[in-house]
N, C-alpha and C positions, 0 to 999 in steps of 0.2 A: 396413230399408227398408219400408216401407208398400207393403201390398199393394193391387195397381192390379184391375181386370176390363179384359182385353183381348177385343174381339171382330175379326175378321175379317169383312170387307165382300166377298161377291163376288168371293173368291179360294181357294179349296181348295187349290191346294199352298203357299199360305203357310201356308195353315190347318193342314197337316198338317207343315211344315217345323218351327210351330213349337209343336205338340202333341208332337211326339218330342222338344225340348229342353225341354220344362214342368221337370222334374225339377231343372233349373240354374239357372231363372230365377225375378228377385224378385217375379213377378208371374201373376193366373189368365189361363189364355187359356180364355175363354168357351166361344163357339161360333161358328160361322160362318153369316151371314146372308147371304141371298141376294135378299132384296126388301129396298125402299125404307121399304115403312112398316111393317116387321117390325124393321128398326134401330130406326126412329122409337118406337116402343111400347118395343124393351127401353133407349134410350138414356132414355127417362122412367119406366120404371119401376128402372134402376140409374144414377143420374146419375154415379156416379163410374165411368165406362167413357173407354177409350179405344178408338179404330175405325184398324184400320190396311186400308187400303184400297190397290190400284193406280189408283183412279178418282177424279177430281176434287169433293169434297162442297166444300158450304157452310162459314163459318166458326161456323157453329152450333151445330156438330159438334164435338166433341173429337175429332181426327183427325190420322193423319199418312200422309200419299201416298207409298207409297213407291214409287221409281222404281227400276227393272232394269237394271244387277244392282245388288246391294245386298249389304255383308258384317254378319254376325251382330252384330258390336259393335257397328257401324256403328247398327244396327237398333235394340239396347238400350239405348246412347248416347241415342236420339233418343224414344225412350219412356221416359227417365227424367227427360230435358230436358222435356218435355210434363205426364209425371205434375206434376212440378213447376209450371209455367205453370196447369194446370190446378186445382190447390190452391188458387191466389190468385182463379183466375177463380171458384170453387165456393163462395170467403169472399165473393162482391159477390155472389151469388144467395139471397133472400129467399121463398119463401114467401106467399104471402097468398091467403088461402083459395083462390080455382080458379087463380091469377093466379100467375107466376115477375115478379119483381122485378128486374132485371138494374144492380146500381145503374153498372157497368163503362159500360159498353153504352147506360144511359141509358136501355132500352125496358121497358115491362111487355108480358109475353107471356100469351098464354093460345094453346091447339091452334094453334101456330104463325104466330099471328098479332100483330104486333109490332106496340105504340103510341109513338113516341118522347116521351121525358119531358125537361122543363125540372129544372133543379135545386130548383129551391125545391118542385116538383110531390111528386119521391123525398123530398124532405125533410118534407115535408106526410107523406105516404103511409109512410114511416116511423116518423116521430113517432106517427100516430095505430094504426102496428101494433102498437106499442111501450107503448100505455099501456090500460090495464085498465078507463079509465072516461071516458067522454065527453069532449070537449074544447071549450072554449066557443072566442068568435072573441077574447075578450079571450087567455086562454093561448098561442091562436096566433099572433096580436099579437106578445105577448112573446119567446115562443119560436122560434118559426120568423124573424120577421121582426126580432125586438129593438128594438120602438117600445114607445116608454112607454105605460102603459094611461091615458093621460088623453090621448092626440093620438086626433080623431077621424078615424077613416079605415074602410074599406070592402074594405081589400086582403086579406081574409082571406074573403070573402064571393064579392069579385070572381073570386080565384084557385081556390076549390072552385066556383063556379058554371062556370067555363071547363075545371076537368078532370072534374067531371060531366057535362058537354056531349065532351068527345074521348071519354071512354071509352063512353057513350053511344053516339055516332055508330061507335066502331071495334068494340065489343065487343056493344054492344045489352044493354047492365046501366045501367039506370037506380038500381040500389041499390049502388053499390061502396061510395060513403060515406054514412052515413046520419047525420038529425040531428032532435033531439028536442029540449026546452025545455032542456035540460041540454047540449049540446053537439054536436060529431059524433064518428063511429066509423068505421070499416070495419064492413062488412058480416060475417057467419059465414057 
C-alpha cells in the first residue's frame, strides 16, 4: 500500500483517536490543523495529503467529512477509496511555472483563483509545456488543430490572442505565452 499524509482539520479527538492506532495503519497521520489557511499552505506545500474533517470543505480539497459516529474500518475503507480517487485526480495536475493545470477540472489555477479552460486552450497550453523550443503558428496548425499547412487561416493567432486576453484579465500576466520571430513558449 502506498503511503498517504493524513492530516486532521479542526478535530483533536480524531486527531488523537487516530495518533494511537498510527502503528496499524497503511498510512502517516500528520498533524492537526486548526485554521483555514494553515491547511491551505501545507495542502500546497504536500499535495499528496488527505484532510479528514467533521466540517464541510470545498471539493478542492482532498477530503473526507466524516460523520458521528463512525467505525474504524469504516474510516480506513473510505481513506483508501479516496487515496485511490486521488491518484488519478494528482495524474490530470500539471505544473506550469506559478500556475496548477487541472486538465480534470478544466481550470488553471494560481493562489486559489480558478480560470476555466476550453479544450483546445489545455491542449495549446500543454503542447507548448511539453516542447523545449518555440512553436510557430504553422506547427500549431498542424498539431493542435490538424489543418494542413497550406489552408490559410488565423485560428492559431485568433485562439492565443483570446487566452492571452482571459489569463490577462483573470491573473494580470500579460507574459504567460510568449512569442518571438521563432514561435511562442510559455513563460519561465
Amino acid at each position: 500500500m502506498n503511503y498517504i499524509n493524513i492530516v486532521v482539520y479542526n478535530n483533536l479527538t480524531l486527531f488523537n483517536i487516530l495518533h494511537e492506532l498510527k502503528a496499524k495503519l497503511n498510512f502517516n497521520i500528520g498533524q492537526l490543523i486548526k485554521e483555514k489557511k494553515d491547511l491551505i499552505k501545507y495542502v500546497n506545500d504536500n499535495p499528496k495529503t488527505l484532510i479528514l474533517t467533521t466540517e464541510n470543505l470545498t471539493s478542492e480539497f482532498n477530503n473526507i467529512r466524516i460523520r458521528k459516529p463512525i467505525k474504524i474500518k469504516t474510516l480506513i475503507e473510505n481513506i483508501n477509496i479516496s487515496f485511490s480517487k486521488s491518484k488519478f485526480k494528482n495524474q490530470s495536475k500539471y505544473n506550469i511555472n506559478k500556475y496548477y493545470l487541472d486538465i480534470n477540472s478544466r481550470f488553471l489555477i494560481k493562489d486559489e483563483i480558478k480560470l476555466k479552460l476550453t479544450e483546445k486552450e489545455i491542449d495549446l497550453i500543454l503542447y507548448l509545456k511539453n516542447s523545449d523550443i518555440e512553436k510557430n503558428s504553422l506547427d500549431l496548425q498542424k498539431d493542435i488543430w490538424k489543418h494542413s499547412p497550406d489552408v490559410e487561416t488565423h485560428t492559431v493567432e485568433t485562439h492565443i490572442y483570446r487566452l492571452r486576453k482571459k489569463i490577462n484579465e483573470k491573473f494580470k500576466d500579460k507574459d504567460f505565452i510568449l512569442n518571438n520571430k521563432k514561435g511562442y513558449k510559455l513563460s519561465n
